[in-house]
N, C-alpha and C positions, 0 to 999 in steps of 0.2 A: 504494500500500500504506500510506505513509504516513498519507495524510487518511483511508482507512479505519480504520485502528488509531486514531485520533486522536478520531474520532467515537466509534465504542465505548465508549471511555473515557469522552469525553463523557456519553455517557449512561447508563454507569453514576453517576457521577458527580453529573449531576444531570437523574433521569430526568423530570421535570416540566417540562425545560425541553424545549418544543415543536416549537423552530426545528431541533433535532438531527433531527428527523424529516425535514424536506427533505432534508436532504443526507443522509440514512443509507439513506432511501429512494431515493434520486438513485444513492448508489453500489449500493446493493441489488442495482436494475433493470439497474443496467450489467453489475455483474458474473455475472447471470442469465442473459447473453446467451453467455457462452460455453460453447463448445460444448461438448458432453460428454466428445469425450476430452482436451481441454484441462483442464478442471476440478480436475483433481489437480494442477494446477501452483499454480493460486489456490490449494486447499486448502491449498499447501505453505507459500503464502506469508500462510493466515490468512484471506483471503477466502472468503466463502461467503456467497451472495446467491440469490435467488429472483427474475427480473422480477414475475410476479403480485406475490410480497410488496411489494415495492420498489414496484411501482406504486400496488400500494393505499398503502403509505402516503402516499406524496407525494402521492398526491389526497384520502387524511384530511385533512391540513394543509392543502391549500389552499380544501378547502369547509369548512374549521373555524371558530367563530366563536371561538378562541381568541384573546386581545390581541393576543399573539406573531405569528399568524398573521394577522391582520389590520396587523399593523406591518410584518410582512415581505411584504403580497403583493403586490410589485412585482416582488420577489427573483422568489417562487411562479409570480407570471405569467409569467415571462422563461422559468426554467426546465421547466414542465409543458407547455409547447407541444412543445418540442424532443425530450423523452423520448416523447411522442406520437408525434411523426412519425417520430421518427427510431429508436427504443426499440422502441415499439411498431405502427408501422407504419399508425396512424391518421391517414391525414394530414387527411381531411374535417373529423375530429374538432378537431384540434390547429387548424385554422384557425376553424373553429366556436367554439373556444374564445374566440379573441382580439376575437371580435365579439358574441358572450351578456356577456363580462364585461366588456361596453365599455370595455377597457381605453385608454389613451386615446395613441391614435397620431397625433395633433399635439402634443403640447408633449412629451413623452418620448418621447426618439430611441431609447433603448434599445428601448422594445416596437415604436416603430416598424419598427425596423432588424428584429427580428427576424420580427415580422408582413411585411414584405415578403420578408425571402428566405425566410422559407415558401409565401409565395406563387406569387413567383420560380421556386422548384424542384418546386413542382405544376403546373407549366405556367396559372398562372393571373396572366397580365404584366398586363392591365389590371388588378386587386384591387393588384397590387404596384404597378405605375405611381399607381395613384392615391393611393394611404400614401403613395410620397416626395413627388406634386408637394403634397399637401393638409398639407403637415409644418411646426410653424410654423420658419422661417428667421432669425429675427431672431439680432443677433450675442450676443446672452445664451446661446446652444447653440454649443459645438463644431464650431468649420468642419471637418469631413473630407471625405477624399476619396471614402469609400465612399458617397458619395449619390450622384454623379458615375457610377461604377460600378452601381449599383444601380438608375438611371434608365438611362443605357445599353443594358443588355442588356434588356430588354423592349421598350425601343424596336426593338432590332435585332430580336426575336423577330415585331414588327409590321410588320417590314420599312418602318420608318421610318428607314433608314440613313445619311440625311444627320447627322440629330438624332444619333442612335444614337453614329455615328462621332464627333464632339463632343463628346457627354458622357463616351468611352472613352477620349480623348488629352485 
């Protein structure tokens, strides 16, 4: 509720600024999704969102050729995949996405990370298998553990379970 109210404001505030458009349309589309006879409770608490709206906007901003949007669309590409798939239920789409806008899944683990587990959870382990092994490694990026995890389960889905078991302990 809060980062709703928050944004509003924001754009009342200063309606030119373009970046309020992700996230207003990001909360939009979210709170579009619920159901109808819930809605009176968001209403109670000020929310009130539309997904269509919501989605059109956050896909203005991200085809926009505004500065803003053009400085933030690393942000855009993170987040437009995920309201696809998950929001909106396009998953072809949201993986289409990440590969029309060459987004670039070797040196940035974030679209990495998230281009594989959309992968991952469309049942599509080799596209996912191949993002983490093709990822660059060097000690300049964040060792975590979620690659470990994330090479893993696709292995196992291949019933590659030696590997699989390995990179899960």
């Amino acid at each position: 509720r809060r980062a709703f109210q928050l944004i509003k404001e924001n754009k009342k505030q200063f309606p030119a600024f373009t970046p309020n458009d992700l996230m207003d349309g990001s909360l939009q589309a979210v709170v579009g999704t619920i159901p109808n006879g819930y809605k009176w409770i968001a209403g109670l608490l000020g929310m009130r969102g539309s997904l269509t709206e919501g989605m059109k906007t956050v896909r203005g901003f991200v085809n926009s050729n505004d500065p803003w949007s053009k400085l933030l669309f690393n942000d855009a590409a993170f987040i437009y995949p995920y309201l696809l798939f998950y929001i909106e239920n396009k998953k072809e789409e949201a993986l289409a996405f990440t590969q029309q806008r060459k987004l670039d899944l070797v040196n940035n683990h974030l679209h990495a990370c998230m281009a594989a587990n959309l992968g991952l959870t469309n049942k599509q382990s080799d596209y996912s298998k191949n993002i983490i092994l093709n990822r660059n490694k060097s000690n300049d990026n964040l060792q975590t553990d979620i690659w470990d995890y994330e090479l893993g389960v696709p292995r196992l889905y291949q019933l590659e379970t030696q590997e699989g078991v390995k990179q899960l302990t």
